[in-house]
Kinemage of the C-alpha trace (Angstrom):
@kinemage 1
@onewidth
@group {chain A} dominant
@subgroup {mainchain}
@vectorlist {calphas} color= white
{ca unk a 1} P -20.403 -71.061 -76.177
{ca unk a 2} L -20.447 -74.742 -77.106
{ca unk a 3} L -17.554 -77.256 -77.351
{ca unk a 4} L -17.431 -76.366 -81.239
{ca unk a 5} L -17.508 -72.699 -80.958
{ca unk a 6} L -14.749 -73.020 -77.977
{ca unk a 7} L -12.700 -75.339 -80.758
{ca unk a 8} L -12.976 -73.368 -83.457
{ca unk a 9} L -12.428 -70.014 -81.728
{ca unk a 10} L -8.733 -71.799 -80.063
{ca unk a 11} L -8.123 -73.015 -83.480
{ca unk a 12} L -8.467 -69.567 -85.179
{ca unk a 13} L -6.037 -68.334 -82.209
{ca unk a 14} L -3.311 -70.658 -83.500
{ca unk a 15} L -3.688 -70.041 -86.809
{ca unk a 16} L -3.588 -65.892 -86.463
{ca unk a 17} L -0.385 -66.433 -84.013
{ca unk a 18} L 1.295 -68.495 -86.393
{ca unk a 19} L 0.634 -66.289 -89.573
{ca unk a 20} L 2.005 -63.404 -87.510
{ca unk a 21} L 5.295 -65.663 -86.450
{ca unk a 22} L 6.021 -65.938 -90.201
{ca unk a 23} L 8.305 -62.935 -90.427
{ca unk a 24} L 10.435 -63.978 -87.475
{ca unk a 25} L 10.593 -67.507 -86.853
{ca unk a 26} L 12.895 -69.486 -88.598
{ca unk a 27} L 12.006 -71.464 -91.638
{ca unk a 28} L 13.127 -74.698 -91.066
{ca unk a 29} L 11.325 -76.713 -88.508
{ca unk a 30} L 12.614 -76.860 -84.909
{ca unk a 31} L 11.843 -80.215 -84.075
{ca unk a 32} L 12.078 -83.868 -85.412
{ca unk a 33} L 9.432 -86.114 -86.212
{ca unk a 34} L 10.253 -88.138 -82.869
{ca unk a 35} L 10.171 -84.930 -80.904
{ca unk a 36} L 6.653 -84.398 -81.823
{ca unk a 37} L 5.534 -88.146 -81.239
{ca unk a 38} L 7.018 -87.367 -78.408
{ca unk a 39} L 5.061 -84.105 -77.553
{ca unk a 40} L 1.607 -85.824 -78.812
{ca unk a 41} L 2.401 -88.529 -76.275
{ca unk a 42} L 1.403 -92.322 -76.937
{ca unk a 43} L -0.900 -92.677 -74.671
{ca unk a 44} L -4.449 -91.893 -75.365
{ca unk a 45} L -6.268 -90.567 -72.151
{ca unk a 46} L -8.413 -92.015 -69.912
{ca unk a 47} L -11.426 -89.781 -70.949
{ca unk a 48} L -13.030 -87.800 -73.261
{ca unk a 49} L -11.545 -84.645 -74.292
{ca unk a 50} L -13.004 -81.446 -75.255
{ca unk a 51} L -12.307 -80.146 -78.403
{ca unk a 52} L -10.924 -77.136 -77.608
{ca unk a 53} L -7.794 -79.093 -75.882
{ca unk a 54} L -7.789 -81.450 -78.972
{ca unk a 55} L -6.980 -78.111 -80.821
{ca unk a 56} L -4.337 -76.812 -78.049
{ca unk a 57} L -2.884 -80.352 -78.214
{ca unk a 58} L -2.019 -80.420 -81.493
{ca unk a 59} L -1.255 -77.154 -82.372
{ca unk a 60} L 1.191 -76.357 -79.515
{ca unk a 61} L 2.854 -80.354 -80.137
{ca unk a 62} L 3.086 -79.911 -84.027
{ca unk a 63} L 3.534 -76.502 -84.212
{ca unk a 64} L 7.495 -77.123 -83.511
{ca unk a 65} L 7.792 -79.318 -86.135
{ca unk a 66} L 6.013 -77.139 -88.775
{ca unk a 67} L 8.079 -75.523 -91.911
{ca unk a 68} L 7.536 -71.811 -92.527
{ca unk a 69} L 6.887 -72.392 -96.090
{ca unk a 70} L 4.339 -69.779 -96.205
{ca unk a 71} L 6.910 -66.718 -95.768
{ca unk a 72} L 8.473 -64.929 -97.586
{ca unk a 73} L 12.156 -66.303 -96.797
{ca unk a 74} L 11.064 -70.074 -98.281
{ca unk a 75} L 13.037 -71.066 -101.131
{ca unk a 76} L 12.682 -74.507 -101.014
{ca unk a 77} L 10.379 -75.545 -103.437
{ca unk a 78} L 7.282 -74.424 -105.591
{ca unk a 79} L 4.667 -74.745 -103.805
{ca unk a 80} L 1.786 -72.318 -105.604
{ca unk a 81} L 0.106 -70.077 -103.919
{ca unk a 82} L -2.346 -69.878 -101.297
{ca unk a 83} L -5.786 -67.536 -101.830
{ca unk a 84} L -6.935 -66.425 -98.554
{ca unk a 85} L -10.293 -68.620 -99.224
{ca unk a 86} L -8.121 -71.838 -99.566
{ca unk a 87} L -5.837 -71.192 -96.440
{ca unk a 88} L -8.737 -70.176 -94.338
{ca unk a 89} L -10.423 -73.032 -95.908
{ca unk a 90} L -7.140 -75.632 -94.544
């Protein structure tokens, strides 16, 4: 598997944990802005990094300070809707 498969396949590992979270996790976020700085850190590394912990980076940093918006519990605002094509697609 190359560095873009191994990416890709982490990616699509956060995404299907995260759509399954939607009925239980709360729909606010859980973290501030500053909390994820924090989390991304603000140093860049010394080296390279493969892509794959790019992905685990980001989604396990951010993923705190993400709104639930897709549930069904979100009332803040209209949003539209999402085809499976266009969310797969994002």
């Amino acid at each position: 598997m190359d560095a873009r498969e191994a990416a890709l396949r982490q990616a699509h590992g956060h995404a299907v944990r995260w759509l399954a979270s939607l009925s239980d996790r709360p729909v606010p976020a859980r973290a501030s802005v500053d909390e994820i700085v924090r989390a991304l850190g603000a140093e860049l590394p010394d080296a390279p990094s493969t892509p794959a912990d790019v992905v685990d980076l980001l989604a396990t940093a951010c993923e705190p300070g993400l709104t639930a918006f897709p549930s069904g519990r979100f009332y803040g605002f209209v949003v539209g809707g999402t085809e499976p094509a266009a969310l797969a697609a994002d």
